[in-house]
C-alpha positions in Angstrom: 3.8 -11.1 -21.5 4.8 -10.9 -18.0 5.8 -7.2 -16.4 9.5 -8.8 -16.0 9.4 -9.2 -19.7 7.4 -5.8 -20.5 10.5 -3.8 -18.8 13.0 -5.8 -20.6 11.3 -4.7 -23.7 10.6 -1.4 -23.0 11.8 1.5 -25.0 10.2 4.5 -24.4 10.2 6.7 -21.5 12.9 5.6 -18.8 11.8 3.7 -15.5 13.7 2.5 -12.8 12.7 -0.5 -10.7 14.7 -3.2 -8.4 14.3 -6.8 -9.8 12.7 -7.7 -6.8 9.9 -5.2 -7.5 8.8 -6.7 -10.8 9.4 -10.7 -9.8 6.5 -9.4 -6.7 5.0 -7.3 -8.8 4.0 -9.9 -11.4 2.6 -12.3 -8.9 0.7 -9.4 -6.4 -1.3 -7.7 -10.1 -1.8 -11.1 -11.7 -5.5 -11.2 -10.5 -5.6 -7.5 -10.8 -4.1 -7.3 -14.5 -7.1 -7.3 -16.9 -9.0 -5.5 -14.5 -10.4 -2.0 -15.2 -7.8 -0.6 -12.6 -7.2 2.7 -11.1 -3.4 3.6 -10.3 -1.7 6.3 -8.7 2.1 6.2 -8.4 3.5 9.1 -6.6 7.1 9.7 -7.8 7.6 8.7 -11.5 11.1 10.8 -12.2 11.4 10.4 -16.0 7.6 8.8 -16.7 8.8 5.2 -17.7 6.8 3.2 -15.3 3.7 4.9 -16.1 4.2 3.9 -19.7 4.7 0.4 -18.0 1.8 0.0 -16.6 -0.6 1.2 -19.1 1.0 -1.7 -20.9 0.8 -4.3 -17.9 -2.8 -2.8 -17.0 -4.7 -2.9 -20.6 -7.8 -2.0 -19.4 -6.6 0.0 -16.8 -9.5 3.0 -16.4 -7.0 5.4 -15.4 -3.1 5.9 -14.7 -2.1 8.5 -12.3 1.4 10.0 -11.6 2.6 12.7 -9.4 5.7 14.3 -9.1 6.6 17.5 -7.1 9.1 18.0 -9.9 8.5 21.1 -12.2 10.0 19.3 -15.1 7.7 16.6 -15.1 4.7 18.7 -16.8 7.2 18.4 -19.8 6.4 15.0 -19.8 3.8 13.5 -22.7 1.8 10.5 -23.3 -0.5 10.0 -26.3 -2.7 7.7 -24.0 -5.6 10.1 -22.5 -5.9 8.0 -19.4 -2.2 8.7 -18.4 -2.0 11.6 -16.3 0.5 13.5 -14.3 -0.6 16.1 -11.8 2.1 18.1 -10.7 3.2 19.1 -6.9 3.6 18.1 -3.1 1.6 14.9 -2.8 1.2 15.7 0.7 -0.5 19.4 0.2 -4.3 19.6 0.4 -4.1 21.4 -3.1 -2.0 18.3 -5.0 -4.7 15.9 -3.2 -7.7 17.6 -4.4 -6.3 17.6 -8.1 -5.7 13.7 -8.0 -8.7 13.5 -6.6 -10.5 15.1 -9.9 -9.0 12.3 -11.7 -10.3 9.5 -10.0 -11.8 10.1 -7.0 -10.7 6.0 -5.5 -7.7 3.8 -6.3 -7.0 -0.1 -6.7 -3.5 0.5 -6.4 -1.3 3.3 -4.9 2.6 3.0 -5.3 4.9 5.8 -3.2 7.7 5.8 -5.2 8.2 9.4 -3.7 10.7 11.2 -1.9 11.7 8.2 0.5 11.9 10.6 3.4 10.1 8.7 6.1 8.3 11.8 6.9 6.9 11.9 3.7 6.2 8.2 3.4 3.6 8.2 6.6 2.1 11.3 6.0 1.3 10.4 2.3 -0.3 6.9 3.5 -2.2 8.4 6.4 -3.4 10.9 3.3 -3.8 8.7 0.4 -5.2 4.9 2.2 -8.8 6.6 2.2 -8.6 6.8 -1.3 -8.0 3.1 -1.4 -10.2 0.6 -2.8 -11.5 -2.1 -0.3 -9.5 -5.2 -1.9 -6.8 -2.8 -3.5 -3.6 -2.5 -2.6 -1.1 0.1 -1.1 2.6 -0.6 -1.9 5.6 1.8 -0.5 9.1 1.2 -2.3 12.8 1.6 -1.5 11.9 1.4 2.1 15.7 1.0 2.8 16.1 4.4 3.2 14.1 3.9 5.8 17.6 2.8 7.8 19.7 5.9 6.6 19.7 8.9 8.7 19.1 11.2 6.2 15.6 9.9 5.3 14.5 10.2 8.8 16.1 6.6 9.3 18.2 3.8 11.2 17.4 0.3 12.6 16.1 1.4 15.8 14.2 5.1 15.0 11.3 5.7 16.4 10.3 7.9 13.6 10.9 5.9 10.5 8.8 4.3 8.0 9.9 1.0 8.9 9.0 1.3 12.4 5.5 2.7 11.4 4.8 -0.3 9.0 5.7 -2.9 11.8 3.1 -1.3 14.0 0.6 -1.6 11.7 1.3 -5.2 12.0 -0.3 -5.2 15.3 -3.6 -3.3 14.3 -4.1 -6.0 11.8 -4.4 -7.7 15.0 -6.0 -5.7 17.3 -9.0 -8.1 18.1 -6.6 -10.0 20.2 -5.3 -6.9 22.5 -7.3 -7.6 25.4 -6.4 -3.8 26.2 -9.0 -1.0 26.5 -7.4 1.6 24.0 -8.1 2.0 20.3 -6.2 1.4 17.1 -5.2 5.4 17.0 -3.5 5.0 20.0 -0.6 3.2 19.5 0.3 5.8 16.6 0.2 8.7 18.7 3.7 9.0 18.3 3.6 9.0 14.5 0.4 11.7 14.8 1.8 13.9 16.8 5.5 13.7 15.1 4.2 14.5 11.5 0.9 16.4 12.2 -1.4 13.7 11.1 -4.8 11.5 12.0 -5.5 8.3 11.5 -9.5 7.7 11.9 -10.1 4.6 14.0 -12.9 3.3 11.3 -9.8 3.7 8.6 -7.6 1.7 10.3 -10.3 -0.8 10.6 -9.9 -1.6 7.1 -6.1 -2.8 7.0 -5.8 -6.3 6.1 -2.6 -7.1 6.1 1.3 -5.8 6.2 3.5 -7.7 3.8 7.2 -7.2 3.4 9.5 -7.7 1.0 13.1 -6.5 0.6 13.2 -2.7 0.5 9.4 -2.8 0.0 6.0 -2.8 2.1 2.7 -4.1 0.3 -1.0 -3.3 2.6 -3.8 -4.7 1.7 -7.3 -2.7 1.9 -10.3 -4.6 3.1 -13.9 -4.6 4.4 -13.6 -4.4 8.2 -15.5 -7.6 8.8 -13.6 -9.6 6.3 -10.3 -8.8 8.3 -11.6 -10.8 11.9 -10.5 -14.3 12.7 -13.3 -15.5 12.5 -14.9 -18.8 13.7 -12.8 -22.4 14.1 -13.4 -24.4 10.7 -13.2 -28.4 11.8 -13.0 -30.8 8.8 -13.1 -34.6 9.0 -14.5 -36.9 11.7 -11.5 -39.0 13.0 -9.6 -37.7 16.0 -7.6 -40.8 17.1 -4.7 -38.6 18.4 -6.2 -35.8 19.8 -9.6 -36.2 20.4 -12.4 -33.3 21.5 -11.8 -30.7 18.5 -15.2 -32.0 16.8 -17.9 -29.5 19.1 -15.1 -26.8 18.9 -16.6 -26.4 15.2 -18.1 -23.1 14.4 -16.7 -21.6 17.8 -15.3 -18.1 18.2 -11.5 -17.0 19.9 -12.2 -16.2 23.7 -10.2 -13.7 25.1 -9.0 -13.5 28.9 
């Protein structure tokens, strides 16, 4: 049963998700699904999508929620590996009691306050956590254009613009610039009172958007390179002189 299915047929605890979500959803945890996965959703409002994803994720090792609501203590699960820990996701105390869960994550979902401020300080907090080949997913990042979430097309502050600079650090071989990776987010560490280690950033594979959503994939720094030129075949009757280019590195001005 796919996850668009397992929401249509849901009936417990309520969740609330965009289409979009689950259609990207289904394709991005397909390799992940009968994995022995470790989640951590920050934000889960009435405790639906945790009863989701214990469902999606059979195997799943453990299932993490936090909420900085009060009320959602109230919430129950006969499943011992579904856990909500209660408070600010972006306190030291909150972090060190997700942290006695499951000290590393395959997937993190910030389904949180949507307040941009939030949203970076709770990724420059929380990617460390990350697996290497896991995944880091923020949602409803269209608030990221409203003005009340710290938000608008052109905001040098918002979540949006701090995801589309992380775009370049995926690239940051190619610079040709003598400054580091933590450079170009001095604006966002200075703003919200956070670091970014250089050998973190290191580790980001790739930015992916989709409507209202950001997906970052977590990788082994040496996996995340160019790497060399691959040549197949032997015929170059167009375009000839690729052949010795096989096996050859990028070069840099």
């Amino acid at each position: 049963m796919d996850l668009e299915q397992l929401y249509a047929e849901h009936g417990g605890k309520v969740s609330d998700k965009w289409s979009i979500y689950l259609s990207e959803y289904s394709a991005l945890f397909q390799s992940l699904r009968d994995q022995p996965v470790r989640l951590l959703e920050i934000g889960v409002q009435n405790g639906g999508s945790l009863e989701v994803w214990r469902k999606y994720f059979s195997n799943a090792e453990k299932i993490i929620g936090c909420d900085i609501n009060p009320a959602c203590a109230n919430l129950k699960y006969d499943d011992p590996e579904i856990v909500v820990v209660i408070g600010d996701a972006n306190t030291d105390e909150t972090e060190r009691q997700i942290i006695q869960q499951s000290a590393s994550f395959d997937i993190i979902i910030d389904d949180g306050s949507h307040q941009s401020r939030d949203i970076i300080r709770s990724f420059a907090r929380y990617f460390a956590h990350l697996n290497d080949g896991g995944v880091y997913i923020v949602e409803d990042l269209h608030c990221s254009y409203i003005p009340d979430f710290q938000g608008g097309l052109f905001h040098a502050g918002s979540a949006m613009t701090f995801f589309k600079l992380l775009t370049d650090i995926v690239n940051y071989e190619h610079w040709n610039l003598k400054i580091s990776r933590q450079d170009i987010l001095l604006g966002f560490t200075k703003s919200y009172d956070i670091n970014f280690a250089e050998a973190l950033l290191e580790h980001i594979h790739s930015i992916t958007f989709i409507n209202s959503m950001c997906v970052v994939r977590k990788a082994l720094p040496q996996t995340n390179l160019l790497g060399s030129r691959v040549i197949a075949g032997c015929e170059e009757a167009v375009v000839p002189g690729h052949l010795p280019l096989n096996g050859s590195k990028i070069r840099h001005n």
